[in-house]
ZAMI-666809 format. One record per residue (C-alpha): z, x, y; residue in one letter; residue number from 0. Coordinates in Angstrom, 1 decimal. Layout:
// ZAMI-666809
<node><up>Z</up><east>X</east><north>Y</north><aa>A</aa><i>NUM</i></node>
...
//
This chain:
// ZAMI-666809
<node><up>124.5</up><east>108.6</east><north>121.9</north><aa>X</aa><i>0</i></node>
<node><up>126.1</up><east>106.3</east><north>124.8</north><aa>X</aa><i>1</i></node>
<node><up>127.8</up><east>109.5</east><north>126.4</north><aa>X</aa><i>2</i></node>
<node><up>124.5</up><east>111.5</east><north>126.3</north><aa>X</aa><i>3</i></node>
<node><up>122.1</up><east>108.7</east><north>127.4</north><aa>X</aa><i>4</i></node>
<node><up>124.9</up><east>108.1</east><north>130.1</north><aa>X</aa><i>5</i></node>
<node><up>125.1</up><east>111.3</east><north>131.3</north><aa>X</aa><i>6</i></node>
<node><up>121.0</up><east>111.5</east><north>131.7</north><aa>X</aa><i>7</i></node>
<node><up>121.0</up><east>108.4</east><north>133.4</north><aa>X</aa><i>8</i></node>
<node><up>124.2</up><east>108.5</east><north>135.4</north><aa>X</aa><i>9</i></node>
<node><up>122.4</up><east>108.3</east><north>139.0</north><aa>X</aa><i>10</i></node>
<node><up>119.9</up><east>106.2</east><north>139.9</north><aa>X</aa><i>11</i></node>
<node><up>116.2</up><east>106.3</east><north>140.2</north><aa>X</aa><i>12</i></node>
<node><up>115.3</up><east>107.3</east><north>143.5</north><aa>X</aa><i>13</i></node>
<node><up>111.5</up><east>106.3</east><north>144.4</north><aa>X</aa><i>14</i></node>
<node><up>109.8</up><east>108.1</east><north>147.6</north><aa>X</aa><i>15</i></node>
<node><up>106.5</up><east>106.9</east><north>148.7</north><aa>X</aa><i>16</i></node>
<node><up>105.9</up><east>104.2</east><north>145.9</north><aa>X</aa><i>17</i></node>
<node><up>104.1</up><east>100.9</east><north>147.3</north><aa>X</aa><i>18</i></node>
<node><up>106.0</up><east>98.0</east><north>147.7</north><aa>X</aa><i>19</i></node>
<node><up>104.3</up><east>96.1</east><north>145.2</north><aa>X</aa><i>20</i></node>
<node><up>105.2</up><east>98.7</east><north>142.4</north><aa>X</aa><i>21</i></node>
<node><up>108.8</up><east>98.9</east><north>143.2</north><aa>X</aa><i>22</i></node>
<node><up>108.7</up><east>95.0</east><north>142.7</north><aa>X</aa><i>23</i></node>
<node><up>107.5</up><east>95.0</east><north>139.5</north><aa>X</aa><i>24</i></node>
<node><up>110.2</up><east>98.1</east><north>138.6</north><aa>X</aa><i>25</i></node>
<node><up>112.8</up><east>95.3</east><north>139.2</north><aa>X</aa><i>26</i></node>
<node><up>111.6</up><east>93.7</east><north>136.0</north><aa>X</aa><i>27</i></node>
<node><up>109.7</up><east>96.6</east><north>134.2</north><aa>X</aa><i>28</i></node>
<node><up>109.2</up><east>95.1</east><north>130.7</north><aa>X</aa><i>29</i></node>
<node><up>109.4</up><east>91.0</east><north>131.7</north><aa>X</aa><i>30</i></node>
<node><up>113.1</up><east>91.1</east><north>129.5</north><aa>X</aa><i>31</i></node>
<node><up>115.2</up><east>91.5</east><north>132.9</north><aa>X</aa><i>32</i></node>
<node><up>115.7</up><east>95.0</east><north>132.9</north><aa>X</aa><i>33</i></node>
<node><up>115.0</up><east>96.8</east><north>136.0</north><aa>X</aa><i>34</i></node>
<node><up>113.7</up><east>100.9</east><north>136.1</north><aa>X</aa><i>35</i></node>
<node><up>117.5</up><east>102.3</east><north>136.1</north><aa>X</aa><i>36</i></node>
<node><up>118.6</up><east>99.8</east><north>132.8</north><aa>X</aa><i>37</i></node>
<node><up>115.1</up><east>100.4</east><north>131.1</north><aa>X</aa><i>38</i></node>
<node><up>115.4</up><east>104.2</east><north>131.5</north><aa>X</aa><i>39</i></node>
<node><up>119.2</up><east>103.9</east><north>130.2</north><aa>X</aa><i>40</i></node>
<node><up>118.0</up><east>102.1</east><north>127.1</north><aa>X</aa><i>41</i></node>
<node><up>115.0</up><east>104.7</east><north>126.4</north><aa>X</aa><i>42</i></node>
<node><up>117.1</up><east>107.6</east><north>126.4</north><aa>X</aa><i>43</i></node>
<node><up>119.6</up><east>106.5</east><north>123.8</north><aa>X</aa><i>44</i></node>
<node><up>116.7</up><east>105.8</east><north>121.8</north><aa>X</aa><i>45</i></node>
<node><up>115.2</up><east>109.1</east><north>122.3</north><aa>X</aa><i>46</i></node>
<node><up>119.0</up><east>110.8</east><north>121.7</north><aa>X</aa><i>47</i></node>
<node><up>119.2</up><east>108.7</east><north>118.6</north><aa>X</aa><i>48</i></node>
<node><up>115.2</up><east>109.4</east><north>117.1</north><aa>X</aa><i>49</i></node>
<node><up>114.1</up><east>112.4</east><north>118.9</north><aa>X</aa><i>50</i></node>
<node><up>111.1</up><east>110.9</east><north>120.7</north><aa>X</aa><i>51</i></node>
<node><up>109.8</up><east>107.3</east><north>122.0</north><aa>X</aa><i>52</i></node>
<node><up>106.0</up><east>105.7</east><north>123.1</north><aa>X</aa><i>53</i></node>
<node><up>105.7</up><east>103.6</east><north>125.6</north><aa>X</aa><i>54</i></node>
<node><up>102.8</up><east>101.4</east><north>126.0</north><aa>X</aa><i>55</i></node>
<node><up>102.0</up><east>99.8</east><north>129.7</north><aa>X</aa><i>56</i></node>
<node><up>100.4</up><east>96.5</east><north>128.3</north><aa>X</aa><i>57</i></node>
<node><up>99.5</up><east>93.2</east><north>129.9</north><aa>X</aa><i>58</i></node>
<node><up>99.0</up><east>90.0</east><north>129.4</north><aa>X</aa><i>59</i></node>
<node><up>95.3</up><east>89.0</east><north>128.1</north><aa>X</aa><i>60</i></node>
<node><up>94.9</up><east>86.4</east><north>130.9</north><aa>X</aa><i>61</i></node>
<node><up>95.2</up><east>88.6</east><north>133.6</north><aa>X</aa><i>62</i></node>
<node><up>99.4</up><east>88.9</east><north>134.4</north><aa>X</aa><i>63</i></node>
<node><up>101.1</up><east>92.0</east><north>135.4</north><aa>X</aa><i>64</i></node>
<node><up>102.1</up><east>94.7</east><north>133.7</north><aa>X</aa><i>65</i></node>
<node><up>105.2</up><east>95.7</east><north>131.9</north><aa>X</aa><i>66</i></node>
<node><up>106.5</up><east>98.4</east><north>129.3</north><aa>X</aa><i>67</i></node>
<node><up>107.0</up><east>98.0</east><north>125.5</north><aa>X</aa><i>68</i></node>
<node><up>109.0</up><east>100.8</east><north>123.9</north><aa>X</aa><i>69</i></node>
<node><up>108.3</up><east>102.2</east><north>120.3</north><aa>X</aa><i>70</i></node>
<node><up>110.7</up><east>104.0</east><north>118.4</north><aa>X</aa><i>71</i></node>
<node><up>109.1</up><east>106.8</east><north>115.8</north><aa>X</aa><i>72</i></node>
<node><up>109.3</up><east>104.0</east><north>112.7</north><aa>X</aa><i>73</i></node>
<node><up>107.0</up><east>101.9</east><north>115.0</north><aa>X</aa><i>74</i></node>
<node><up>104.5</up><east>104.4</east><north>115.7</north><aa>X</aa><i>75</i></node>
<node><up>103.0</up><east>103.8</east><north>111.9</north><aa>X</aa><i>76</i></node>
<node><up>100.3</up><east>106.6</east><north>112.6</north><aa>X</aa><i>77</i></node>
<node><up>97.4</up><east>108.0</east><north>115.3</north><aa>X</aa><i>78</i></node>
<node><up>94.5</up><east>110.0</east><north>115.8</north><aa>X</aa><i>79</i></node>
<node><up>93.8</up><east>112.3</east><north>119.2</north><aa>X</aa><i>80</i></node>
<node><up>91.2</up><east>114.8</east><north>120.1</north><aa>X</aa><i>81</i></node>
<node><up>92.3</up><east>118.2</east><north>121.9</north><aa>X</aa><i>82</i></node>
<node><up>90.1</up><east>117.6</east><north>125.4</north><aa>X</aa><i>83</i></node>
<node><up>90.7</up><east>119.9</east><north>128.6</north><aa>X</aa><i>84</i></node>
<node><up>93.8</up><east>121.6</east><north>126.9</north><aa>X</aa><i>85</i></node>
<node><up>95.8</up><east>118.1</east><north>125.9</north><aa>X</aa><i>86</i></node>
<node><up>96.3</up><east>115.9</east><north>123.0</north><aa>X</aa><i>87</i></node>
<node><up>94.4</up><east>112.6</east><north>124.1</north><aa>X</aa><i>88</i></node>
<node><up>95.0</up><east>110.0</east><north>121.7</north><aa>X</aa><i>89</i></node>
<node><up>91.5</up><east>107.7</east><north>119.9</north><aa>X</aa><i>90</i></node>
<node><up>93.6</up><east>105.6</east><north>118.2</north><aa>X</aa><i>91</i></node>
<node><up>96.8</up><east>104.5</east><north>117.6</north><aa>X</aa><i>92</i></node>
<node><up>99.1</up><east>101.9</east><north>115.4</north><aa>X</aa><i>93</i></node>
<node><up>102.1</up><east>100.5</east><north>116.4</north><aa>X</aa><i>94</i></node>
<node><up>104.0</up><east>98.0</east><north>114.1</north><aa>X</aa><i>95</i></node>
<node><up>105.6</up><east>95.3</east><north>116.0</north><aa>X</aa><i>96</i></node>
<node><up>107.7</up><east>92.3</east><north>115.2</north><aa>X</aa><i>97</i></node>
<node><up>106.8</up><east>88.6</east><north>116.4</north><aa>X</aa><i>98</i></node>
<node><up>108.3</up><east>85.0</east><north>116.6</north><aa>X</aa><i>99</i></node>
<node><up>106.0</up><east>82.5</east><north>115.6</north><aa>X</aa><i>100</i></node>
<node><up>107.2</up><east>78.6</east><north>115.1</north><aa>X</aa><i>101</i></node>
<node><up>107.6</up><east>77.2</east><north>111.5</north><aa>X</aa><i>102</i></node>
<node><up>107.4</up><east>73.3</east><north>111.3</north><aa>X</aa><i>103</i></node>
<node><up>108.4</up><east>71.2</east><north>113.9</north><aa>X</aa><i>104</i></node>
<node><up>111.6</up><east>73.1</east><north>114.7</north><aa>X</aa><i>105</i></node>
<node><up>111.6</up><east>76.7</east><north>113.2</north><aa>X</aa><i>106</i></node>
<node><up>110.7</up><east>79.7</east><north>113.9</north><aa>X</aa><i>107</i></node>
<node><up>109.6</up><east>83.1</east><north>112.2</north><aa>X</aa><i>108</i></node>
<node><up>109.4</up><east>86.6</east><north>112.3</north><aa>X</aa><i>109</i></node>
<node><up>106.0</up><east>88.4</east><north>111.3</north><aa>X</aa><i>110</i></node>
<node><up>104.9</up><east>91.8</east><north>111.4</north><aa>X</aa><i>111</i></node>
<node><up>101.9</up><east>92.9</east><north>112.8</north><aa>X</aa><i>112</i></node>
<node><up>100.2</up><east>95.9</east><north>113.7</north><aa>X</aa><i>113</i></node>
<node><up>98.6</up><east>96.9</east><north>117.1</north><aa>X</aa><i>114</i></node>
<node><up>95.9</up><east>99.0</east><north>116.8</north><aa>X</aa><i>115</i></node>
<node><up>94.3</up><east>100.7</east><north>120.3</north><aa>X</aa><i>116</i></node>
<node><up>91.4</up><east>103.0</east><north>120.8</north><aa>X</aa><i>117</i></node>
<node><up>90.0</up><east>103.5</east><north>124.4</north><aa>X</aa><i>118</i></node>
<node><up>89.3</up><east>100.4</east><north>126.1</north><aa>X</aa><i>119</i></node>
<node><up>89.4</up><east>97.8</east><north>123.0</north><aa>X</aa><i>120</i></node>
<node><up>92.8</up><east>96.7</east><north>120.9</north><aa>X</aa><i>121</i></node>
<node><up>93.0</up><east>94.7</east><north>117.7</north><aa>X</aa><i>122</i></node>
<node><up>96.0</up><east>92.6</east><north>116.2</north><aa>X</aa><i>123</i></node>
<node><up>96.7</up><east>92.8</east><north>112.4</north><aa>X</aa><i>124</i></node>
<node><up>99.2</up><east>90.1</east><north>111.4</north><aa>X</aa><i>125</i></node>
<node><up>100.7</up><east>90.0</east><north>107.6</north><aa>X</aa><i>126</i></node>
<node><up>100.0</up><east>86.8</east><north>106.1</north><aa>X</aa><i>127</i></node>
<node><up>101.9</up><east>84.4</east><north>104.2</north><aa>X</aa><i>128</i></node>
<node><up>100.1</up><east>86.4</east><north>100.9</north><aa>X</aa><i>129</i></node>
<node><up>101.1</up><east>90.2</east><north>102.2</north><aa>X</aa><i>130</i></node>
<node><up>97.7</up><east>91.3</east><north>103.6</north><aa>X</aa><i>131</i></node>
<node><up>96.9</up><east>91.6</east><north>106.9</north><aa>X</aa><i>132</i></node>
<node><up>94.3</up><east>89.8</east><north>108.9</north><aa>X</aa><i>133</i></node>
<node><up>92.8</up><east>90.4</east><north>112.4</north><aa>X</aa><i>134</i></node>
<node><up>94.2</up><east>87.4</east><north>114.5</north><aa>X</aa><i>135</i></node>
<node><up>93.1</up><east>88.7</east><north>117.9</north><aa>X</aa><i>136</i></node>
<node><up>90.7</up><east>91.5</east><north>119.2</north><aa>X</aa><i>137</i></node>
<node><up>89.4</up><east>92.3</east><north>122.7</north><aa>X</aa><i>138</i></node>
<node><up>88.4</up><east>95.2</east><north>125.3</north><aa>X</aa><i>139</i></node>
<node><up>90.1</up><east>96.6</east><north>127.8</north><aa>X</aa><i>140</i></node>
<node><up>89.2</up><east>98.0</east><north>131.3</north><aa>X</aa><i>141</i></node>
<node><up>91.0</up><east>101.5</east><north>130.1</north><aa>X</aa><i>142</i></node>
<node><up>89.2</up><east>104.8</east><north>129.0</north><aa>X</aa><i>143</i></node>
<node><up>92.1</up><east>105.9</east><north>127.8</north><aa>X</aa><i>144</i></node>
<node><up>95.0</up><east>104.7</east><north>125.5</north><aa>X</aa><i>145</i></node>
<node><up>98.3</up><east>103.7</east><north>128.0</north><aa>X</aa><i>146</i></node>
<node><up>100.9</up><east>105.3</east><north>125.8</north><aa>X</aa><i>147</i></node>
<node><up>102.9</up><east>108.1</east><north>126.9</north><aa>X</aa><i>148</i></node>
<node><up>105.7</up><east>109.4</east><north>125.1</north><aa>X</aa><i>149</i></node>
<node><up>109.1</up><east>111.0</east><north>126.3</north><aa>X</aa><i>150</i></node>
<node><up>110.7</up><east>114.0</east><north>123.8</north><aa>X</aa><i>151</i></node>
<node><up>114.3</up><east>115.0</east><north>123.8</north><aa>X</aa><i>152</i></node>
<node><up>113.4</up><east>117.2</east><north>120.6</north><aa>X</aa><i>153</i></node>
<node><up>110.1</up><east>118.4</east><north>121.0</north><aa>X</aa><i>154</i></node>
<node><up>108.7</up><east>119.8</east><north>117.2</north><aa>X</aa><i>155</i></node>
<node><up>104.5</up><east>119.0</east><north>117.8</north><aa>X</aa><i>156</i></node>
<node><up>102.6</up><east>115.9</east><north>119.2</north><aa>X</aa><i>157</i></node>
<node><up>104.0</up><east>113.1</east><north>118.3</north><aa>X</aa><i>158</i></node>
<node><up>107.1</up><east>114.8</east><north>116.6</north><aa>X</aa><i>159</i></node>
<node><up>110.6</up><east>115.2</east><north>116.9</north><aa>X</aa><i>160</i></node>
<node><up>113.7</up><east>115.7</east><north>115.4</north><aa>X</aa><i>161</i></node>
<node><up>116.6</up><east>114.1</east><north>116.7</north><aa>X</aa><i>162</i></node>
<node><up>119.0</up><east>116.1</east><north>118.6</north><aa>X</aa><i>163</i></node>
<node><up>122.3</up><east>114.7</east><north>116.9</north><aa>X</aa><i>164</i></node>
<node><up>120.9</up><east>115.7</east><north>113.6</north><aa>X</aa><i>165</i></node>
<node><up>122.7</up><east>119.4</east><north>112.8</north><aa>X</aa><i>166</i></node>
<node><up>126.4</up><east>117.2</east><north>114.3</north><aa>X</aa><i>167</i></node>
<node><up>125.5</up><east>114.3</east><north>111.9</north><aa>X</aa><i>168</i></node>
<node><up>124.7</up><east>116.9</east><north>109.4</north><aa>X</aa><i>169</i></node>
<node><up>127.7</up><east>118.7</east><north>109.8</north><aa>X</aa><i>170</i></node>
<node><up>129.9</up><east>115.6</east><north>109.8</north><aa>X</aa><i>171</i></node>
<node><up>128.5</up><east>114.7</east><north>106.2</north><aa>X</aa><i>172</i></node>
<node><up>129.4</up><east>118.0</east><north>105.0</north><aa>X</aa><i>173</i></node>
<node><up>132.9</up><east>117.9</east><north>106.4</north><aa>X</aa><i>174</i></node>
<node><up>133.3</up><east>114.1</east><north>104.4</north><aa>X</aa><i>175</i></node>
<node><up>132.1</up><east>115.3</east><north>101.3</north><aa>X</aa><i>176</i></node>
<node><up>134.8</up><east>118.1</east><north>101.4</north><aa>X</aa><i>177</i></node>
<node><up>137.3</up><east>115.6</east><north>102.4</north><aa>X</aa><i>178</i></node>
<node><up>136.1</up><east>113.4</east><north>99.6</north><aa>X</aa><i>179</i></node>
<node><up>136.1</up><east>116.5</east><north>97.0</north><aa>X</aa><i>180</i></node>
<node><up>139.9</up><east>117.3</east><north>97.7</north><aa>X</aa><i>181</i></node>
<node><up>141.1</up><east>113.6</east><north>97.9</north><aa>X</aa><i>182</i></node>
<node><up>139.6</up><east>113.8</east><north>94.1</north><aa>X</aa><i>183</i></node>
<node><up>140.8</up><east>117.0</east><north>93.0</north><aa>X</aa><i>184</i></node>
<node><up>144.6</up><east>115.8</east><north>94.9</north><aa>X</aa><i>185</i></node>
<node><up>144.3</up><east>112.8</east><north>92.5</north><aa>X</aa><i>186</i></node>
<node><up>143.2</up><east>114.8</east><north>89.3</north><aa>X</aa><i>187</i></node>
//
């Protein structure tokens, strides 16, 4: 997975007539410290490892800059999209995410919650203390369209892959369970 993702990212990005202020913001594309060339590195294992990956460009409710969330296919929980000048535009879509709240006067916790985006408007689903989910925060966006895009090492359909290591992993089983079939029969 390393070797692979290493050998798709082993030069770096080269930008050509991108505006100064973008290739600012590329030095810290998803506010954790990773620049474009790190960021890209870290997406393709993912997409070695599960086939596929979203990523969302979101931004901060009071007005911040953007920055890039990546979702691996266990994230992307489910979606709806309409087929409109030839392509798969997405109406909806639900991501499960995983957030630290504080608990008490020292702790902290992590709760799930689900984001769910249509076009121009986003709601946040947070599991409760009781299991069920409640709406903790809603609001529009300025967006006609969902800012999701997702990269495919596998391709199988929209919003579908199989991962590309799967027949090697496959194989490798195979070859352990004959191993482990002769150690047995050796012992017997």
């Amino acid at each position: 997975e390393r070797m692979l993702a290493g050998m798709l990212t082993r030069k770096p990005i080269r930008l050509d007539e991108t505006a100064d202020v973008i290739r600012e913001q590329l030095f810290d594309v998803d506010q954790q410290g990773n620049d474009l060339n790190v960021w890209t590195y870290e997406a393709a294992r993912k997409m070695v490892r599960y086939g596929h990956i979203g990523t969302l460009v979101d931004a901060p409710s009071d007005g911040g800059r953007p920055y890039w969330v990546t979702y691996t296919p266990r994230q992307i929980l489910g979606w709806r999209s309409e087929l409109k000048d030839g392509r798969q535009h997405l109406v909806q879509l639900r991501l499960l995410e995983s957030v630290t709240v504080p608990d008490g006067l020292y702790g902290e916790k992590a709760i799930e919650q689900v984001r769910v985006l249509t076009p121009g408007e986003y709601q946040i689903h947070q599991r409760q203390d009781s299991g069920e989910f409640k709406i903790t925060d809603e609001g529009r966006t300025s967006l006609q369209e969902i800012p999701f895009s997702v990269a495919y090492a596998n391709w199988h359909g929209f919003m579908e892959s199989r991962p590309p290591l799967e027949d090697i992993g496959e194989l490798n089983l195979k070859a352990y369970q004959v191993q482990s079939d002769q150690i047995g029969r050796a012992h017997v």
